[in-house]
C-alpha positions as CSV (number, residue, x, y, z in Angstrom):
1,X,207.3,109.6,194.8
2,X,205.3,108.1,192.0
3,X,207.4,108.0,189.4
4,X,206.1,110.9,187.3
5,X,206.5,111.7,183.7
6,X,205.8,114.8,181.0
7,X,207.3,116.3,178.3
8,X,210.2,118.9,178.4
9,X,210.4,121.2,179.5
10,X,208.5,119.5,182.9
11,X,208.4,121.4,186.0
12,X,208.5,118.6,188.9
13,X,207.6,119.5,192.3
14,X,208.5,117.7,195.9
15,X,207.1,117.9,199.4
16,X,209.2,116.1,202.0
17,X,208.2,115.6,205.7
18,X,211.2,114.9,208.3
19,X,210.8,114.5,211.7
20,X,213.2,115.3,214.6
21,X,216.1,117.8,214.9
22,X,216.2,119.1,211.2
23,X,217.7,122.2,209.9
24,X,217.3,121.6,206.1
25,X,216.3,119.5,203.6
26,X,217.9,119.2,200.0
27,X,216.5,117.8,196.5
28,X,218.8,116.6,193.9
29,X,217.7,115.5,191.0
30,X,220.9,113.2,188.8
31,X,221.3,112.1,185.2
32,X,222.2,108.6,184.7
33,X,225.5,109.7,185.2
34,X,225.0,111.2,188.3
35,X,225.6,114.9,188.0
36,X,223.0,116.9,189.4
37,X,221.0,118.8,186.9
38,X,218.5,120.7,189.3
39,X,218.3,121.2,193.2
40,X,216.5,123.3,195.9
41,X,217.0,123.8,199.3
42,X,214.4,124.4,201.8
43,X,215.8,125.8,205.5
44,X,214.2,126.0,208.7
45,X,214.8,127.1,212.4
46,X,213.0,125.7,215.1
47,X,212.0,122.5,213.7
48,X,212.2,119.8,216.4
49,X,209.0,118.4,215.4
50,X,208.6,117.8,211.7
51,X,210.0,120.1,208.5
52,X,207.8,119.8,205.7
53,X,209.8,121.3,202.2
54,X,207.9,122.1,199.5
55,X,210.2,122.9,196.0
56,X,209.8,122.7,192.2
57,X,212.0,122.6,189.7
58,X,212.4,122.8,185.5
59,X,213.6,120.1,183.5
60,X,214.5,121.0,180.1
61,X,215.6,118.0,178.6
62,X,214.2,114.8,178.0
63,X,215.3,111.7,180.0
64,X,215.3,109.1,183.1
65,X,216.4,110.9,186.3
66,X,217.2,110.1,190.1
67,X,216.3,112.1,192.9
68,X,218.4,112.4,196.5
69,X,217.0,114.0,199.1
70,X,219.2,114.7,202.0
71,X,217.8,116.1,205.8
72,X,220.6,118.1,207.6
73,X,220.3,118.2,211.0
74,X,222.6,120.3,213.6
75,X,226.4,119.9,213.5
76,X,227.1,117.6,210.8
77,X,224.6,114.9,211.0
78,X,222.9,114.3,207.5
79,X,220.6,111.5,206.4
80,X,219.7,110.8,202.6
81,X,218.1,108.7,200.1
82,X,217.9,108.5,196.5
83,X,215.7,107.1,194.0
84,X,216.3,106.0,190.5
85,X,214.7,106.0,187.7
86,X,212.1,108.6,189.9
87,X,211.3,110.9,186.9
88,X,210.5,110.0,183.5
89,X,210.6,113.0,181.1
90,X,209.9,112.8,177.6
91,X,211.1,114.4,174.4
92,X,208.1,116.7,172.8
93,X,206.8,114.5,169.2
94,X,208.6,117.4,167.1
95,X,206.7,117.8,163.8
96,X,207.7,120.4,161.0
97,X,205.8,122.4,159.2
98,X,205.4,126.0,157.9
99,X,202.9,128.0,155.9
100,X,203.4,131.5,153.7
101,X,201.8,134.1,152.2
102,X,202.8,136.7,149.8
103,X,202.6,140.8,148.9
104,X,204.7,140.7,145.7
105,X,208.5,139.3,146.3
106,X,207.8,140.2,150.5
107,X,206.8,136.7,151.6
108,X,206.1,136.3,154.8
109,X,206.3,132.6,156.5
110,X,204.5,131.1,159.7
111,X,205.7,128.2,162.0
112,X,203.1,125.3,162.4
113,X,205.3,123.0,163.4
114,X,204.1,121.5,166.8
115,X,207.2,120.4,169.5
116,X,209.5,123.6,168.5
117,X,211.6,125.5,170.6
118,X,214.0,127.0,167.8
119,X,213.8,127.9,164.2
120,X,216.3,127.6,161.7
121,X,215.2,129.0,157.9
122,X,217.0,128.6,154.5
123,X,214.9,130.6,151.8
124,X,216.7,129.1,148.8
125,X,218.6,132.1,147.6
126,X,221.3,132.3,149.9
127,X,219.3,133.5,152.9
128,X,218.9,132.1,156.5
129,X,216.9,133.3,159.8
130,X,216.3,132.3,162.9
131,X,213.1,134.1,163.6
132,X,210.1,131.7,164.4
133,X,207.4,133.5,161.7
134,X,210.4,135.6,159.6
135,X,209.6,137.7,156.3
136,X,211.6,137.8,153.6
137,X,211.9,139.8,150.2
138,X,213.1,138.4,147.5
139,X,214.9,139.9,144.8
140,X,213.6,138.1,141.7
141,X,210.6,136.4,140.5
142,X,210.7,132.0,140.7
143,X,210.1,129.1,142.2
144,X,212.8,128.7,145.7
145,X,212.7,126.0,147.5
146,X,212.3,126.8,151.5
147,X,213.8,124.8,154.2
148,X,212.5,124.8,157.7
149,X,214.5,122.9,160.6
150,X,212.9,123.0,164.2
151,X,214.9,121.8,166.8
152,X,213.1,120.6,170.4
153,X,214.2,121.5,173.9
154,X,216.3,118.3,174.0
155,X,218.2,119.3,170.9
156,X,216.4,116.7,168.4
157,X,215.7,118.4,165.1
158,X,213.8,117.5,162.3
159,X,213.5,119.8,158.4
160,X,210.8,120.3,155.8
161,X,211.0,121.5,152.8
162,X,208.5,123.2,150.2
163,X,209.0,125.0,146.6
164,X,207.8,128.9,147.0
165,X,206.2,130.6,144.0
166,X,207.4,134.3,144.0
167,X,206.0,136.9,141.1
């Protein structure tokens, strides 16, 4: 494995080729503390030859993992090996940002923040949402100020905030 690296959520994929008396292979893949966080398990009958197991797996948050793979063979015979520091996944470069547009005291506001993977909204009068693009109607005429937090897959959140005009 050549060390790869992306941006989470990263779907990583393994082949591994065994030879001999094989009845499975297993891929782990470990924090840094060593709990596994992903797996697949290919079987196979018949395989006195080679196995060849072919599995891919999500990773949703960003960090440095290991990977153990592990052959089974018949009765309790079992050969692994891990690597660490084998995949390299970064945080998405979370940016906030938001735009709006109005029909009288119905404003209606669009994410373009770039890294987001949830919305949190304050509207300035007491109002929140969770929506990505929400609408809102306001009850009076003036200026609110409008407070957008995006959070990204690995949980790191940044906020803008902008005054809205309502007439």
């Amino acid at each position: 494995m050549n060390n790869p690296t992306g941006t989470a959520p990263a779907k990583v994929g393994f082949t591994t080729y065994t030879a001999g008396n094989v009845t499975s292979v297993q891929v782990q893949v470990l924090d840094k503390n060593g709990k596994v966080v992903a797996s697949c398990r290919s079987y196979c009958t018949h395989c006195t030859v080679k196995h060849i197991c072919n599995c891919s797996l999500t990773l949703k948050n960003p960090g440095t993992y290991n990977v153990k793979v592990t052959a089974y063979g018949t009765g309790s015979c079992h050969v692994e090996q891990t690597k660490k520091s084998a995949i390299t996944i970064k945080a998405v470069n979370l940016v906030p940002n938001f735009t709006c547009s109005a029909s009288g005291k119905k404003i209606t506001f669009k994410d373009a923040s770039t890294g987001a993977a949830k919305w949190s909204w304050n509207f300035g009068d007491g109002s929140k949402s969770t929506s990505k693009n929400p609408t809102h109607t306001y009850k009076k005429a003036g200026k609110y100020k409008v407070c957008l937090t995006v959070c990204n897959s690995g949980n790191s959140c940044k906020s803008i905030c902008k005054t809205v005009t309502v007439k």
